[in-house]
TORKOL-4160 file (C-alpha; in steps of 0.2 Angstrom, whole numbers, padded with zeros to 4 digits, m for minus):
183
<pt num="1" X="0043" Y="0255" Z="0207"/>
<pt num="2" X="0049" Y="0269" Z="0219"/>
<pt num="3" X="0033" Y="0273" Z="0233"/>
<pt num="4" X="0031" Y="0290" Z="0225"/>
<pt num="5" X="0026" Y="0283" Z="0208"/>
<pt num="6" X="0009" Y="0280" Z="0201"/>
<pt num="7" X="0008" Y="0261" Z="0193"/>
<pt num="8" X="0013" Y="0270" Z="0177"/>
<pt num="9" X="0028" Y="0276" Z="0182"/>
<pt num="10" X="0022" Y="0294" Z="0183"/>
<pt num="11" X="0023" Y="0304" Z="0200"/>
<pt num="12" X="0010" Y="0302" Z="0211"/>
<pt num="13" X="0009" Y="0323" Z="0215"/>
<pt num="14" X="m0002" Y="0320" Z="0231"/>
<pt num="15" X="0012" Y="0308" Z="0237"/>
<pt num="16" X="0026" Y="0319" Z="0232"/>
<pt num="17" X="0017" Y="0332" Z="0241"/>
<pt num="18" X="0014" Y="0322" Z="0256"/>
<pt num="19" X="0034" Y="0318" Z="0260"/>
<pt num="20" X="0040" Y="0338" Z="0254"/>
<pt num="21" X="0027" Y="0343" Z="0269"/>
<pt num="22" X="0032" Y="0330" Z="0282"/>
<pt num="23" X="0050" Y="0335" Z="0278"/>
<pt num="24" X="0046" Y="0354" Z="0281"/>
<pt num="25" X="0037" Y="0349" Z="0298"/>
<pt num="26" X="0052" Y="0340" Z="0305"/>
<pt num="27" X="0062" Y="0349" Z="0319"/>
<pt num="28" X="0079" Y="0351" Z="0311"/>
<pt num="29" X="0092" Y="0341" Z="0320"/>
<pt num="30" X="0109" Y="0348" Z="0323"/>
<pt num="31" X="0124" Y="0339" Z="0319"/>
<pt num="32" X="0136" Y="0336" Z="0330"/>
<pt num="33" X="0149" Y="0351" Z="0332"/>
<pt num="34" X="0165" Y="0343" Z="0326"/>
<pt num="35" X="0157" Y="0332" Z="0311"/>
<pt num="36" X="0161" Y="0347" Z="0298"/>
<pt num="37" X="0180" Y="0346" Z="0303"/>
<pt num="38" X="0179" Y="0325" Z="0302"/>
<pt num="39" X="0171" Y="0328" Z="0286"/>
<pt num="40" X="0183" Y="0339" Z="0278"/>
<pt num="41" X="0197" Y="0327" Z="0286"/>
<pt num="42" X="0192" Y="0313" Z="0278"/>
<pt num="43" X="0190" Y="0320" Z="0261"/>
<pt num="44" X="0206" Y="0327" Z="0262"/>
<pt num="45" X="0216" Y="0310" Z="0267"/>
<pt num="46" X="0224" Y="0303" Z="0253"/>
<pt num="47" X="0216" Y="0285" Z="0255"/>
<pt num="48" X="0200" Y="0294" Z="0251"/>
<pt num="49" X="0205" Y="0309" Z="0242"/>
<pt num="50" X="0215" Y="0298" Z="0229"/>
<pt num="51" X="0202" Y="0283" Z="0232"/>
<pt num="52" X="0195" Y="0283" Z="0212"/>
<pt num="53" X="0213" Y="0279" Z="0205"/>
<pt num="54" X="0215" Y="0265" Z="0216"/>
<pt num="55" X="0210" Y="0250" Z="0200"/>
<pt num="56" X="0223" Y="0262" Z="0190"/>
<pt num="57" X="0239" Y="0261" Z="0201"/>
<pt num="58" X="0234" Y="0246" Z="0204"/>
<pt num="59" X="0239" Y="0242" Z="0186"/>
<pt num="60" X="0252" Y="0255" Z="0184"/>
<pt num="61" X="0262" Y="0248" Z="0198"/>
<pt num="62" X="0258" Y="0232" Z="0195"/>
<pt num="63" X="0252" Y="0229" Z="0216"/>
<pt num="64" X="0238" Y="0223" Z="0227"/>
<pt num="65" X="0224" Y="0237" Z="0228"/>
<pt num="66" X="0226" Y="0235" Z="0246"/>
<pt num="67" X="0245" Y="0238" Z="0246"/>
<pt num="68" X="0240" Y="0254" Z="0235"/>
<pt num="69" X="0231" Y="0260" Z="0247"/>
<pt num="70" X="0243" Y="0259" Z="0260"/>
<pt num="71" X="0255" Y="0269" Z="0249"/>
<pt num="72" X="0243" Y="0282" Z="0248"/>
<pt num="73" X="0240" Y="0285" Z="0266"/>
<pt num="74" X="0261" Y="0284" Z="0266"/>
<pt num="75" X="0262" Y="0302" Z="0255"/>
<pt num="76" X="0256" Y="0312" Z="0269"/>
<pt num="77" X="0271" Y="0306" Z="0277"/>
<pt num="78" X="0287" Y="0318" Z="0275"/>
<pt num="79" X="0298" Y="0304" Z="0279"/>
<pt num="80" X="0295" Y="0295" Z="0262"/>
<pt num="81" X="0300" Y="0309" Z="0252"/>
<pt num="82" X="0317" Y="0315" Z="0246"/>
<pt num="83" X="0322" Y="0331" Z="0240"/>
<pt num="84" X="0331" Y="0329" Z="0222"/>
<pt num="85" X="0330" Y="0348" Z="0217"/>
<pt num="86" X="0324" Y="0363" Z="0225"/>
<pt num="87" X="0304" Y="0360" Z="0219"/>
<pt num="88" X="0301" Y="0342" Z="0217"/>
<pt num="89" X="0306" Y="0328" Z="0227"/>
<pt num="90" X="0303" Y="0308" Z="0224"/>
<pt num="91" X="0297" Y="0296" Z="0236"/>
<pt num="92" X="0304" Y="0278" Z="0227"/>
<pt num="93" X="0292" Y="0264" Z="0229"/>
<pt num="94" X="0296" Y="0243" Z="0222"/>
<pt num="95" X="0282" Y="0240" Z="0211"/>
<pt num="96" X="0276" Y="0221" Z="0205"/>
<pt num="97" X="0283" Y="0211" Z="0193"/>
<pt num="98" X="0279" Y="0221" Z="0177"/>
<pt num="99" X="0292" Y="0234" Z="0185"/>
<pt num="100" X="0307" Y="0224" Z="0189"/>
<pt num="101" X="0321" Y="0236" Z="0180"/>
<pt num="102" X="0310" Y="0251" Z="0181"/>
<pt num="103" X="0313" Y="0267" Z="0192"/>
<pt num="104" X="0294" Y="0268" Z="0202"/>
<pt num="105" X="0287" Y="0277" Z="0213"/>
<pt num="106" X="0279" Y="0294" Z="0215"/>
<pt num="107" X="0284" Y="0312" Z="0211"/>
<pt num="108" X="0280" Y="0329" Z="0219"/>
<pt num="109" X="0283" Y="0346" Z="0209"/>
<pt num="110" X="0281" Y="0362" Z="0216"/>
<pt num="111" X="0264" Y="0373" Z="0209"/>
<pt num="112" X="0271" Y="0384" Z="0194"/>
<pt num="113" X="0291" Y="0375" Z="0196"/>
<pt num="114" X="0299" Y="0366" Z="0179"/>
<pt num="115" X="0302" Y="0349" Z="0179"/>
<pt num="116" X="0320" Y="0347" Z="0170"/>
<pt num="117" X="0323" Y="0340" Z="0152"/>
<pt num="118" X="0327" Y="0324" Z="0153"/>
<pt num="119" X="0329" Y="0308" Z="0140"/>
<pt num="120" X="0319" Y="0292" Z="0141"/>
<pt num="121" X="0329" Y="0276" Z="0137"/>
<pt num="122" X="0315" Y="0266" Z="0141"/>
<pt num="123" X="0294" Y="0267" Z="0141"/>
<pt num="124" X="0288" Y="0280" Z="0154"/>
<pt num="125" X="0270" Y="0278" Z="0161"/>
<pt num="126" X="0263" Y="0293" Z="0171"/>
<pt num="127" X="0246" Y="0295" Z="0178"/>
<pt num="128" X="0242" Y="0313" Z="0186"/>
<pt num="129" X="0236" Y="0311" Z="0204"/>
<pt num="130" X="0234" Y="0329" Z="0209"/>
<pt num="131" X="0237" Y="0347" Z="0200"/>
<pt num="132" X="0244" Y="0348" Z="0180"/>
<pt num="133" X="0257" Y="0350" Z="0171"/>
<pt num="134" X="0262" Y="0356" Z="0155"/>
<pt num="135" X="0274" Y="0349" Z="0140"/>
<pt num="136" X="0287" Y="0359" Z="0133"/>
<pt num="137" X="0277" Y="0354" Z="0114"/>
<pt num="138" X="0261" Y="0363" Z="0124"/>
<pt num="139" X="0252" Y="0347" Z="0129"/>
<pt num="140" X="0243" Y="0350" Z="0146"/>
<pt num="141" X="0239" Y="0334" Z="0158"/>
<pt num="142" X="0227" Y="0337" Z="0174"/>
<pt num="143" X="0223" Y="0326" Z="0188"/>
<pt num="144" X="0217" Y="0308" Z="0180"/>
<pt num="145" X="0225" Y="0310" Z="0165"/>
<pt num="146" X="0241" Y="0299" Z="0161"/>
<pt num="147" X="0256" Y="0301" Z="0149"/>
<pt num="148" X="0267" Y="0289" Z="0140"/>
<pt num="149" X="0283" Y="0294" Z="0133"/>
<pt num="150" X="0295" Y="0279" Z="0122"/>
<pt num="151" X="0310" Y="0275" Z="0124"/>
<pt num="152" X="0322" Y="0289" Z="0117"/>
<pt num="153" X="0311" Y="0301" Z="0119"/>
<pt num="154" X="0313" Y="0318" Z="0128"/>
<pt num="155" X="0305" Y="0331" Z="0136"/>
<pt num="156" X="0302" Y="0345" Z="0150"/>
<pt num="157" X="0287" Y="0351" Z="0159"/>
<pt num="158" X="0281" Y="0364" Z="0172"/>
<pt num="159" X="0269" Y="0359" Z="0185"/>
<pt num="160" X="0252" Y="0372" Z="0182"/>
<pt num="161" X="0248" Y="0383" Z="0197"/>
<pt num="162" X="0239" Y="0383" Z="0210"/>
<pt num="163" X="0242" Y="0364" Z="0217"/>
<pt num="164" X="0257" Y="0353" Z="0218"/>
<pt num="165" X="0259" Y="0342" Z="0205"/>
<pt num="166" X="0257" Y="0323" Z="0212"/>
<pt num="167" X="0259" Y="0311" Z="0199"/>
<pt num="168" X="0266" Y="0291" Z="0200"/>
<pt num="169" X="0278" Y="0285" Z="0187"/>
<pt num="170" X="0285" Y="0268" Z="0181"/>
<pt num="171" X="0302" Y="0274" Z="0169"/>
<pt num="172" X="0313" Y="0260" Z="0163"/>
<pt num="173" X="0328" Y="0272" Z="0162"/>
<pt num="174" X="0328" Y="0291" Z="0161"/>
<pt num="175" X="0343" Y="0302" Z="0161"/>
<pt num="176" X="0346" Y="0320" Z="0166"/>
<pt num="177" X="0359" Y="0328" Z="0151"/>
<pt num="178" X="0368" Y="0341" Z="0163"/>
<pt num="179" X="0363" Y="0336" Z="0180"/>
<pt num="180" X="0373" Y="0325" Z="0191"/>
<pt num="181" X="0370" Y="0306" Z="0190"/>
<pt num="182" X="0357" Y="0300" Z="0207"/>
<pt num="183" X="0368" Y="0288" Z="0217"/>
């Protein structure tokens, strides 16, 4: 029973009263000058800002939470990235045992840039880390959501506005129809 309550579970009022007084009385403290900026620092770093699909790319990429973590600290890293068109690039991870034959890793898309049409010769499991996209048929996924395409499937999509797209994928063959072939 919290010490506010009356033995029937009620608020005691006087008590209530009592701590909303005490806490008006109390000499604010200030914080430190620089704890807003660690704050807004640490919410922004990926291992915290992508900490509540930690469980889910754990599956998805068939690794270690630990190791997904440290692949999530690794995307603010430039170096880890590689341009494949002008708006999205790919940063190509090995994945666990479930993946062997499968093309994973994460993708970044431009805010508002198309993603080209491309078929699926194997299962495609996508899950949204950050921004939207939209389907060519209409279908929109935000940030949490996933998407799974079978094999000889086909598709495009256009990253929404306003955020990169960030999304991790495990494909077991794509190919791009009037691209060239990826060494």
């Amino acid at each position: 029973m919290p010490l506010w309550a009356a033995e029937d579970d009620t608020p005691d009022i006087a008590v209530a009263e009592a701590f909303t007084a005490l806490s008006l009385a109390l000499r604010p403290v200030p914080a430190p000058a620089d704890m807003r900026a660690r704050l807004l620092a640490a919410a922004a770093a990926p291992e915290a800002r992508f900490s509540p699909f930690v469980a889910r790319l754990s599956r998805l990429l068939d690794l270690a939470q630990e190791r997904v973590r440290q692949l999530l600290v690794s995307l603010a890293r430039p170096d880890v990235w590689e341009r494949v068109l002008p708006d999205v690039e790919l940063f190509h991870l090995e994945g666990g045992p479930a993946t062997v034959g499968a093309d994973v890793g994460f993708v970044r898309v431009a805010a508002g840039a198309h993603f080209p049409h491309h078929n699926h010769l194997g299962d495609e499991h996508v899950l949204v880390l950050q921004g939207g996209f939209v389907e060519d048929d209409g279908t929109v996924v935000r940030a949490g959501g996933s998407s799974y395409r079978a094999p000889g499937s086909s598709h495009s999509l256009t990253a929404l506005p306003g955020q990169d797209l960030l999304y991790a994928v495990v494909v077991f063959g794509v190919e791009f129809p009037g691209l060239p072939p990826r060494p």
